[in-house]
C-alpha positions in Angstrom: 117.5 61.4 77.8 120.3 60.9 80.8 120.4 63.2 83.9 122.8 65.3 82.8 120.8 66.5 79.8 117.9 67.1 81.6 120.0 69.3 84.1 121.7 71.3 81.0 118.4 71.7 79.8 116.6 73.0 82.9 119.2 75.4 83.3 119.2 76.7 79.8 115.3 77.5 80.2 116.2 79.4 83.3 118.6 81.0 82.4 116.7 82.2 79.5 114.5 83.8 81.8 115.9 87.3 81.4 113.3 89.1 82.8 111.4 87.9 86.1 109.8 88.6 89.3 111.0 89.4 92.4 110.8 88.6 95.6 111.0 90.5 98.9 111.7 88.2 101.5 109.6 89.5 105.2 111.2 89.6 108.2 109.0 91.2 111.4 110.4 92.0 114.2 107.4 92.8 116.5 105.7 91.0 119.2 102.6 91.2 117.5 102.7 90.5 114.1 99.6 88.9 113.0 101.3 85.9 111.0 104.6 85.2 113.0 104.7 88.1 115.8 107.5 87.4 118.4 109.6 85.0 115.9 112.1 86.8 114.7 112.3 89.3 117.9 115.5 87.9 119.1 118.5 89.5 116.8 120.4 86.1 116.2 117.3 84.2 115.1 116.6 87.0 112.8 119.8 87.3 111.2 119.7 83.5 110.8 116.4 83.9 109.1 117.3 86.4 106.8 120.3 84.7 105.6 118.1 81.6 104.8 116.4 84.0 102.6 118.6 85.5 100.8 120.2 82.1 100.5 116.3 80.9 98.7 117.2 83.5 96.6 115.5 87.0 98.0 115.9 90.0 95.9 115.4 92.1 99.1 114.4 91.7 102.7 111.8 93.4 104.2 112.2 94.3 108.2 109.4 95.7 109.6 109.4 96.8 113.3 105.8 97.9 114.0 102.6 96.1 113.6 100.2 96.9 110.9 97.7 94.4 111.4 94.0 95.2 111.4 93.6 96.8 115.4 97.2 97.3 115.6 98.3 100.7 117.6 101.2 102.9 116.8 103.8 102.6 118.7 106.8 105.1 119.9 109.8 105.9 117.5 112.1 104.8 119.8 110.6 101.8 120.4 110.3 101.7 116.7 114.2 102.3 116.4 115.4 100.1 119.2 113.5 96.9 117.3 114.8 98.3 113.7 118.2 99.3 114.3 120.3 96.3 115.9 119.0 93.8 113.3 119.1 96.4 110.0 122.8 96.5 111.7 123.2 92.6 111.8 121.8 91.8 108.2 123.5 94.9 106.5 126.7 93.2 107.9 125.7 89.5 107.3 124.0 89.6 103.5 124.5 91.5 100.6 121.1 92.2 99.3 119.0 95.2 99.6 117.3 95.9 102.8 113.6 97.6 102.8 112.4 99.2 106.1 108.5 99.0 107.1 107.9 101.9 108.5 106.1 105.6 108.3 108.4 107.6 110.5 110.4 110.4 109.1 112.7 110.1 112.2 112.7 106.5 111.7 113.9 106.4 108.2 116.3 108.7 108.6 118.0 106.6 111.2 117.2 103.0 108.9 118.8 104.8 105.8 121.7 106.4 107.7 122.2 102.6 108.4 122.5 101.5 105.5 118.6 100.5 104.5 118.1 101.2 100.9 114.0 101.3 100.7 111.6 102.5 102.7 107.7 100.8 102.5 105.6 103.3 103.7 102.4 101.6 104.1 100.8 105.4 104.3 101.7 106.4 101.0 103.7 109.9 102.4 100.7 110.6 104.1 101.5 109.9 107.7 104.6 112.5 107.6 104.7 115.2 105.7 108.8 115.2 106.0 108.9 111.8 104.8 109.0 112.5 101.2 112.4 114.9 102.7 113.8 112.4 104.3 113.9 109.7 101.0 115.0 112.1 98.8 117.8 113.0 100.9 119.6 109.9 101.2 118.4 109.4 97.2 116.5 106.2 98.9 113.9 103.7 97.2 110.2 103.9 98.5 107.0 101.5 98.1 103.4 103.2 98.3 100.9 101.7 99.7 97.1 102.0 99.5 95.3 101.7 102.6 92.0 102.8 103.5 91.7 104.3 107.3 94.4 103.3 109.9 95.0 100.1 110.7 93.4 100.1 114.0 90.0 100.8 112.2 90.6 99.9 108.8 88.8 96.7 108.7 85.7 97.7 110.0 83.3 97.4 107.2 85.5 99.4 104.5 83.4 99.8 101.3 84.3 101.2 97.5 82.5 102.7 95.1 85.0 101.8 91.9 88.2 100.0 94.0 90.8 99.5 91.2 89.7 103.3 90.4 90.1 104.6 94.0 93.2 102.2 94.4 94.8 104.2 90.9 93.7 107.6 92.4 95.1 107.8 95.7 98.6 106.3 94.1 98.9 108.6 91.8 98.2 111.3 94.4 101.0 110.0 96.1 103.3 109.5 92.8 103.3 112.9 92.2 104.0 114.2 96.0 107.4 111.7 95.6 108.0 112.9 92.7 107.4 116.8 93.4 109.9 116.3 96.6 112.4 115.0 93.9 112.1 111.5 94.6 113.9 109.4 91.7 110.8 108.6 89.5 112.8 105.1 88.9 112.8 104.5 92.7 109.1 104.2 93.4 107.4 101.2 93.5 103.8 100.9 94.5 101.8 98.3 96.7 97.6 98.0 96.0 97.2 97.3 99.5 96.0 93.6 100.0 94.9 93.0 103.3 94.3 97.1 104.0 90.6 98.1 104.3 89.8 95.7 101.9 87.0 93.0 102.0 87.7 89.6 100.6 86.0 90.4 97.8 88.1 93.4 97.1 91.6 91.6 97.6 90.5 89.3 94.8 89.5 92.3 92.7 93.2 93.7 93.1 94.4 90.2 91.8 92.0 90.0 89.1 92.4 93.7 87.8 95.7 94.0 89.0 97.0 94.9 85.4 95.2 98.2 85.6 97.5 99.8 87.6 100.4 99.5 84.8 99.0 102.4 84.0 100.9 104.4 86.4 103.4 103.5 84.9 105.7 101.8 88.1 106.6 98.8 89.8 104.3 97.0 91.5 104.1 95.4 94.5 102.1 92.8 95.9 101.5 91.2 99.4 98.9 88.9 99.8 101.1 86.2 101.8 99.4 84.3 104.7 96.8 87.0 104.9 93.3 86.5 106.5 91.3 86.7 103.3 93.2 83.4 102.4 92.3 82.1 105.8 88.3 83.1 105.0 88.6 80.8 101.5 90.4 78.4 102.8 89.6 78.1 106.5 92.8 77.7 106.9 95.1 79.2 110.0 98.2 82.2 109.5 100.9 79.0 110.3 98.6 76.8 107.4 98.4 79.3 104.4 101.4 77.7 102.1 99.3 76.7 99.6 96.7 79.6 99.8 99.6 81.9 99.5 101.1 80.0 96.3 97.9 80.8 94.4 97.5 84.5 95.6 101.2 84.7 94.6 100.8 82.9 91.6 97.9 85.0 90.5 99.8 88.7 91.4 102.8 87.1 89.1 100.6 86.5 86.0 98.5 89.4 86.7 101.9 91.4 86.7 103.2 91.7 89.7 107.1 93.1 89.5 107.8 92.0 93.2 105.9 89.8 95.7 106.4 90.3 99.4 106.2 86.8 101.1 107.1 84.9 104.4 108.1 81.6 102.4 110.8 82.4 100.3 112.3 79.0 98.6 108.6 78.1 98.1 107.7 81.2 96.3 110.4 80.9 94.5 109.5 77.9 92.5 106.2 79.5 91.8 106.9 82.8 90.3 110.0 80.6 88.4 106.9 78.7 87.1 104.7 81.6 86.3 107.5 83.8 84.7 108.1 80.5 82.2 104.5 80.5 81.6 104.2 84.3 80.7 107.7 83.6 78.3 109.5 86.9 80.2 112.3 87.4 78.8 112.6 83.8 76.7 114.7 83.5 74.1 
């Protein structure tokens, strides 16, 4: 078989691939973020970034501008908005993808989606802000629920479940019908099981193992499990050494049925979930 054939070949598999999963690229702009805090806080270097993302083929990006790492603090909405805004600005202008904002601020996402941001990931699930659920509907935005247990400044400290992936279902569907009851678009909520939040590493890999139970709810899910500290206690392994780590969590939330993973690594994600979606015959012809 020459080269050629082979090529025509590997791009009639993918492009038989109808149906796949996609990826949110991350881009933190804090001074603290507990994988690459302080990277991406200059506005040039994160535009740069998040071109190089969408150029590995993002679906979305993902800017978050406060720290939700286990200890983390709140910090002000202006300080919130004046780490948001100018590079929202910058990649709204530079790419043409959807842009997610991280954060649980009603004053914050109004600002974000009079922008121009198209999601908000409320890792509170509409419970920090009771005009949050106002504030989506308004500018007929995208949100992404999150389950955490606690805050995140004492969220890891010792957080136990009686039934998780039942508890996990529970609280989502609280917050499923408090979107929807504020007229969220039903189509426009995704939700997110929470790796990494009051969970124990034993309860992240639950949520990959059992992550199928939550199609019951009947929306898209997210998953995040990229670079995070449970893959550091299997592996022993360092935030800035998790690649491979990350490849299997990711690889396990794709087969598991995952609609979108959230990741730092974008082109080597990629491959995988191109690999997984094959396997799982999404969409083949």
């Amino acid at each position: 078989m020459d080269v050629m054939t082979q090529t025509r070949k590997a791009a009639d598999v993918r492009s038989a691939v109808r149906e796949r999963t996609r990826i949110m690229g991350i881009l933190n702009v804090t001074p603290d973020s507990f994988s690459d805090g302080g990277e991406y806080f200059d506005i040039e270097h994160a535009v740069r970034y998040a071109g190089e993302m969408a150029r590995s083929s993002a679906d979305m990006i993902d800017i978050g501008g406060e720290s939700s790492r286990p200890g983390s603090t709140a910090i002000s909405v202006d300080e919130e908005l004046k780490r948001v805004m100018p590079v929202l600005k910058a990649v709204k202008d530079a790419i043409d993808i959807p842009v997610s904002v991280d954060t649980w601020k009603s004053e914050v996402a109004r600002q974000v989606l009079s922008a121009g941001a198209d999601i908000i990931n409320d890792i509170t699930a509409l419970r920090g802000d009771k005009a949050m659920p106002g504030v989506i509907k308004e500018f007929d935005a995208g949100v992404i629920l999150m389950h955490m247990k606690g805050k995140p400044r004492t969220m890891q400290n010792d957080p136990e479940y009686d039934d998780l992936m039942a508890e996990i279902s529970a609280y989502l569907r609280e917050s499923i019908d408090i979107a929807e009851a504020a007229g969220i678009d039903p189509d426009k909520i995704v939700i997110d099981p929470g790796i990494g939040f009051g969970k124990k590493l034993e309860h992240n890999l639950e949520i990959l193992r059992e992550l199928g139970r939550l199609k019951s709810l009947g929306k898209t899910i997210l998953v995040g499990s990229s670079r995070k500290s449970f893959l550091g206690e299997i592996t022993g392994r360092g935030t800035d050494a998790r690649l491979f780590g990350t490849a299997a969590s990711v690889a396990a939330a794709a087969f598991a049925g995952a609609d979108i993973v959230r990741v730092h690594d974008v082109g080597a994600m990629l491959d995988v979930v191109r690999v997984i979606d094959a396997i799982k015959g999404q969409g083949l012809l």
